[in-house]
Structure formats: structure tokens, C-alpha cells
C-alpha positions as CSV (number, residue, x, y, z in Angstrom):
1,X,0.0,0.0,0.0
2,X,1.0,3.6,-1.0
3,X,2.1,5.5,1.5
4,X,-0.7,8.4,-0.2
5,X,-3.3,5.9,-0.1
6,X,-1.7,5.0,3.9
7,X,-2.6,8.5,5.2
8,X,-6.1,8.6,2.7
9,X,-7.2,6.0,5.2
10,X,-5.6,7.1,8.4
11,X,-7.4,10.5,7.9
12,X,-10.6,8.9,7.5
13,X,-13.4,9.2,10.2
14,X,-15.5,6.5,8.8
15,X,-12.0,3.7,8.2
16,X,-11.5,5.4,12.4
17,X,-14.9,4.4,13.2
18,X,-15.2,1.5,11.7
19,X,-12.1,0.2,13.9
20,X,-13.3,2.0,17.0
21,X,-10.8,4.5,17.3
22,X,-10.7,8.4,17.9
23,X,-9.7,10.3,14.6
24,X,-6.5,12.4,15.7
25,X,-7.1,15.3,13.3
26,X,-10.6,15.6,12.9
27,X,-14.1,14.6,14.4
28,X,-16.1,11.0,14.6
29,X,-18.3,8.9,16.7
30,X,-15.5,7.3,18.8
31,X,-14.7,11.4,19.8
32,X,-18.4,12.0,20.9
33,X,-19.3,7.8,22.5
34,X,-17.2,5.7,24.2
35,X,-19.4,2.9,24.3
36,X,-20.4,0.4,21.4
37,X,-22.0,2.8,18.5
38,X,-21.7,0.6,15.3
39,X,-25.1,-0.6,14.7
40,X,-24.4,-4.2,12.2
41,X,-21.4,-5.3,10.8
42,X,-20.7,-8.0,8.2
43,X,-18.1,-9.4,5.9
44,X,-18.6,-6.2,3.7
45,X,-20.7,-4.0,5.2
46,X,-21.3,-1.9,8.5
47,X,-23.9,0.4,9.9
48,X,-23.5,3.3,12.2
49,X,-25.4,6.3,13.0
50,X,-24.7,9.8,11.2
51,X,-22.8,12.2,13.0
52,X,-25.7,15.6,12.8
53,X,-28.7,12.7,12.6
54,X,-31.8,14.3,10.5
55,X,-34.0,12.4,13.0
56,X,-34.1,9.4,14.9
57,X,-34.1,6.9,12.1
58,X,-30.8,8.1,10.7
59,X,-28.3,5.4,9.8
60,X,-25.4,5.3,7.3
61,X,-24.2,1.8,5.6
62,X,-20.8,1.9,5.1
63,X,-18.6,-0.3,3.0
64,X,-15.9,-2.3,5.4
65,X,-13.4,-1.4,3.3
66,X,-12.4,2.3,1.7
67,X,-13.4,2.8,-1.5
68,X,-14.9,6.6,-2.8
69,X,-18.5,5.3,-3.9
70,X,-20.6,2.6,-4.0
71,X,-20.6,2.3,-7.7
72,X,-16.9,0.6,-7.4
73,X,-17.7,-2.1,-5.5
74,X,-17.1,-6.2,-6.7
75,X,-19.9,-7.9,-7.6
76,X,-20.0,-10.4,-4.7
77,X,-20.0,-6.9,-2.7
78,X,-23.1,-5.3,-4.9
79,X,-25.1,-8.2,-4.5
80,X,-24.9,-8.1,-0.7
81,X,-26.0,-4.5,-0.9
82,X,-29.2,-5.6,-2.6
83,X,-29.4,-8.0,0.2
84,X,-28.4,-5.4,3.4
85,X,-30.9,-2.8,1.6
86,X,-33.4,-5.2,1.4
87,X,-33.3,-5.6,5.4
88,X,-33.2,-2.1,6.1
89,X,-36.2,-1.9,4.4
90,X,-38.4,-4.3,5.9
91,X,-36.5,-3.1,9.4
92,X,-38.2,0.5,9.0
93,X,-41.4,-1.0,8.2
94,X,-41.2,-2.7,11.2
95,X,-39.5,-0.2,13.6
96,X,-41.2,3.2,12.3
97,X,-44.1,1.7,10.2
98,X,-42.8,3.8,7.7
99,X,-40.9,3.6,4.3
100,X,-37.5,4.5,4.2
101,X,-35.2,6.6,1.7
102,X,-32.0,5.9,0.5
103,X,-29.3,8.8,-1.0
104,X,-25.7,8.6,-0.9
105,X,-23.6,11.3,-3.1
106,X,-21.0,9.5,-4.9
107,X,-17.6,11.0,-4.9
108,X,-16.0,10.7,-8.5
109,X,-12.5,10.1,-8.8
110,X,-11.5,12.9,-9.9
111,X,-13.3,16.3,-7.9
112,X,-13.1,16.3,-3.8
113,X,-16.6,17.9,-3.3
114,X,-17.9,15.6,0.1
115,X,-17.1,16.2,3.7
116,X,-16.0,12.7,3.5
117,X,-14.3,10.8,1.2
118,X,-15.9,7.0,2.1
119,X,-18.7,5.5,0.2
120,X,-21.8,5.7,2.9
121,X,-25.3,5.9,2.3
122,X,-27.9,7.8,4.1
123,X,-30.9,5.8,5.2
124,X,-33.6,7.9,6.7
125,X,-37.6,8.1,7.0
126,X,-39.0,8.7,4.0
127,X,-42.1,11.8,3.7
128,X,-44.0,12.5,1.3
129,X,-42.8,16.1,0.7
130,X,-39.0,14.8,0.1
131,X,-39.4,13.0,-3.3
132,X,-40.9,15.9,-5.1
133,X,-38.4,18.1,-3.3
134,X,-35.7,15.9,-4.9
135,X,-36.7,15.6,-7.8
136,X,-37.8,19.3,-8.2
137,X,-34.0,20.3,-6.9
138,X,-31.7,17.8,-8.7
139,X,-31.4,16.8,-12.4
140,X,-31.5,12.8,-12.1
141,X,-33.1,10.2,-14.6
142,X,-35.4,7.5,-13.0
143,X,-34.0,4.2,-13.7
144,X,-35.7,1.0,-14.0
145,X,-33.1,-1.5,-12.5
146,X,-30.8,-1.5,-9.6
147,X,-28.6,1.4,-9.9
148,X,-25.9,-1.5,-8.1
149,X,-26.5,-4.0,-10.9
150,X,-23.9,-3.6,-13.7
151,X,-25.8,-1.8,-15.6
152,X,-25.5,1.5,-18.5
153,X,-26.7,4.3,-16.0
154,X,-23.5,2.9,-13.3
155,X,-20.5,2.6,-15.7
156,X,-21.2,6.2,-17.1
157,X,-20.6,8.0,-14.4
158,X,-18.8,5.5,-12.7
159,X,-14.9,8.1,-12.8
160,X,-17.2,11.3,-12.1
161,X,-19.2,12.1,-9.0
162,X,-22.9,11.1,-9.1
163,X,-26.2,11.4,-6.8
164,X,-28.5,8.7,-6.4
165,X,-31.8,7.9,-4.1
166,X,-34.3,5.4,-3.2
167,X,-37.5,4.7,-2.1
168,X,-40.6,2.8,-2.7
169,X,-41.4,4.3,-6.0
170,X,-38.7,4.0,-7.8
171,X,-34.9,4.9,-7.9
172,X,-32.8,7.7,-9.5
173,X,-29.5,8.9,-10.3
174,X,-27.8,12.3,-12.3
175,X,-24.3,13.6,-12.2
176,X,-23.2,15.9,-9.6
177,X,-22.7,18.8,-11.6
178,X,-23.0,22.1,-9.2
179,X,-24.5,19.6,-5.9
180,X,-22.6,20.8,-3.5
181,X,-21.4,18.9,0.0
182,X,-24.2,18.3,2.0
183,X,-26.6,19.1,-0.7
184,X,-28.9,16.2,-0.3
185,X,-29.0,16.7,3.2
186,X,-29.9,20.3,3.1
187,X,-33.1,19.5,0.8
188,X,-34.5,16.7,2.9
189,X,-34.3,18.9,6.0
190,X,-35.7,21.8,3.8
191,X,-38.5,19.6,2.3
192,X,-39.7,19.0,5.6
193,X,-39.8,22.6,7.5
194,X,-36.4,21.9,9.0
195,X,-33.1,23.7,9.3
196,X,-30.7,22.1,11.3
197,X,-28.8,20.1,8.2
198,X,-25.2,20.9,8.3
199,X,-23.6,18.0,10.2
200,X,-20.5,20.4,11.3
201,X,-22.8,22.7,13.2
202,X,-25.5,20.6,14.3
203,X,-24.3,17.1,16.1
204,X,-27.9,16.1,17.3
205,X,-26.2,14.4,20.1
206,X,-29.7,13.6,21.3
207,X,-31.0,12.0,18.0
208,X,-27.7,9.7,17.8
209,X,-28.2,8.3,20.7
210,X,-32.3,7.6,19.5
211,X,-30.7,6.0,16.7
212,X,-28.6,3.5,19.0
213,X,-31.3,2.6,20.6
214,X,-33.9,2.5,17.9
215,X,-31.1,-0.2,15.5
216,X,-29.9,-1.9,18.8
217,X,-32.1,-4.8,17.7
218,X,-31.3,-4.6,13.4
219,X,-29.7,-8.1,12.3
């Protein structure tokens, strides 16, 4: 290993999390909760809370090992997803009686536009106001497979940075020409009447620990 691609991962909050260990330059879970705070963990896969929760449902899954998006994983890897998605799903039903929504901002491999440079994907309660927020707000194409499948849509943009988001009606993905960091998190907050998006200024100490509680029994 590179010693570039050595201090990529050392400076990583998620790779810090993810081995339970305080980030020395920077800010993550471990700095905030001593106690246990990842929420699932398999071969490829884990699930903690997001640092600045929307709400008490908020959850990111997290590839195991670094990589900048989700786009680039194997195909043994992409077919768990499916498979992990598939249980959040019916986990939200169950949980919240509620649908849930799925975003993550793909970082391309050439721009640096996200607060953090690991693939994670935001899973959150859906509402009804968020979708045609979205879809009002970003310029995405609604596509009719799995955007993890190895399909046209995924190896187009699979060098530059993308968007893409879920729910029960359908899935989309664009480019993400002018979406800034934090972009999809600023419309869901905004789509529902809230303000408090910005992860950096808001920690929503109160909500992580809702979220600890409310996954301590996901499998």
C-alpha cells in the first residue's frame, strides 16, 4: 500500500470508526461515545449512526473497506448491498411503520466535493414532501433496475461524482454537476420545514443516541 493511499485511510473518520478508534485530526463517533456505536457489521458492510442525525431513524451503511462510492464495489460486494438494503427496508417498516429513503452522493474520482471521502449511504424516514423536493431540486433520470446492478446508467458515471436515491417508487441517479457537499441533506431537512442540516454545526447528540437505541435490535 502507497504511503498516499496509507494516510487517505488514516485521515478517514468513517476507516476510524469503523475500527473504533478516535480520529487524531478531525471529528467522529468514537470522539463523541465511548461505548459500542456501530449498529451491524458483516463481511462487507457496516452500519452506524450519522454524526448531525436528520432524525431518529438516521443510519449510514458503510462499505468495510475504503473505496470513494458505491458504484466501485465487486460484484460479490453489490449483491450483498441488494441484500443489506433489502433488510433495512423491511426493518423501517417494522421499527417506524414507515418507508425508508435511500441517497448517498457519490464522490467521482477525480473532484473532492464531500465532507468525507468514504462511500456511505444515508438511510432515513421517508415523507411524502422529500421526493418531489428531490426531484424538483436535482437533475437525475429515474432508472428501471438496480442502480448497483452492472448496468449502463452505473459505468457512465462510474470516474465522475454522481447522486442517487431510493424509495418505494422508484430509484434515480444524475451527475453531480453544481450539488454541492451536503446538498442532499440540506433539501430533505428543507423539504420537511427543518433547518438544522449541516452536520459540522449541528451534532444532534440527542438524536444519535435515538438511533442507538432504535437499531440496537437490526440483524
Amino acid at each position: 500500500m502507497s504511503s498516499q493511499i496509507e494516510i487517505q485511510m488514516n485521515e478517514c473518520n468513517l476507516c476510524a470508526e469503523l475500527k473504533n478508534e478516535h480520529l487524531l485530526n478531525g471529528f467522529n463517533l468514537k470522539n463523541l461515545f465511548e461505548d459500542q456505536f456501530i449498529l451491524y457489521s458483516d463481511n462487507f458492510f457496516s452500519i452506524v449512526p450519522s454524526i448531525g442525525a436528520l432524525n431518529d431513524s438516521h443510519i449510514l451503511l458503510v462499505p468495510n473497506r475504503h473505496v470513494k462510492n458505491f458504484s466501485v464495489l465487486s460484484d460479490s460486494e453489490r449483491q450483498h448491498l441488494l441484500e443489506v438494503i433489502c433488510k433495512i427496508e423491511n426493518y423501517y417498516l417494522e421499527k417506524f411503520q414507515s418507508q425508508v429513503l435511500f441517497f448517498e452522493h457519490g464522490t467521482g474520482f477525480s473532484n473532492r466535493k464531500n465532507c468525507i471521502e468514504h462511500a456511505h449511504i444515508h438511510c432515513v424516514l421517508d415523507h411524502k414532501a422529500v421526493l418531489p423536493f428531490f426531484l424538483e431540486n436535482l437533475s437525475v433520470t429515474k432508472i428501471s433496475q438496480s442502480f448497483f446492478l452492472d448496468n449502463t446508467e452505473l459505468k457512465s458515471i462510474k470516474s465522475s461524482g454522481y447522486i442517487w436515491f431510493k424509495n418505494n417508487c422508484g430509484e434515480w441517479v444524475g451527475t453531480d454537476e453544481n450539488v454541492k457537499s451536503q446538498y442532499l441533506r440540506y433539501l430533505y431537512k428543507t423539504a420537511i420545514g427543518e433547518t438544522d442540516w449541516d452536520w459540522r454545526i449541528e451534532r444532534n447528540i440527542s438524536s444519535i443516541k435515538k438511533v442507538i437505541l432504535n437499531f440496537e435490535n437490526f440483524i
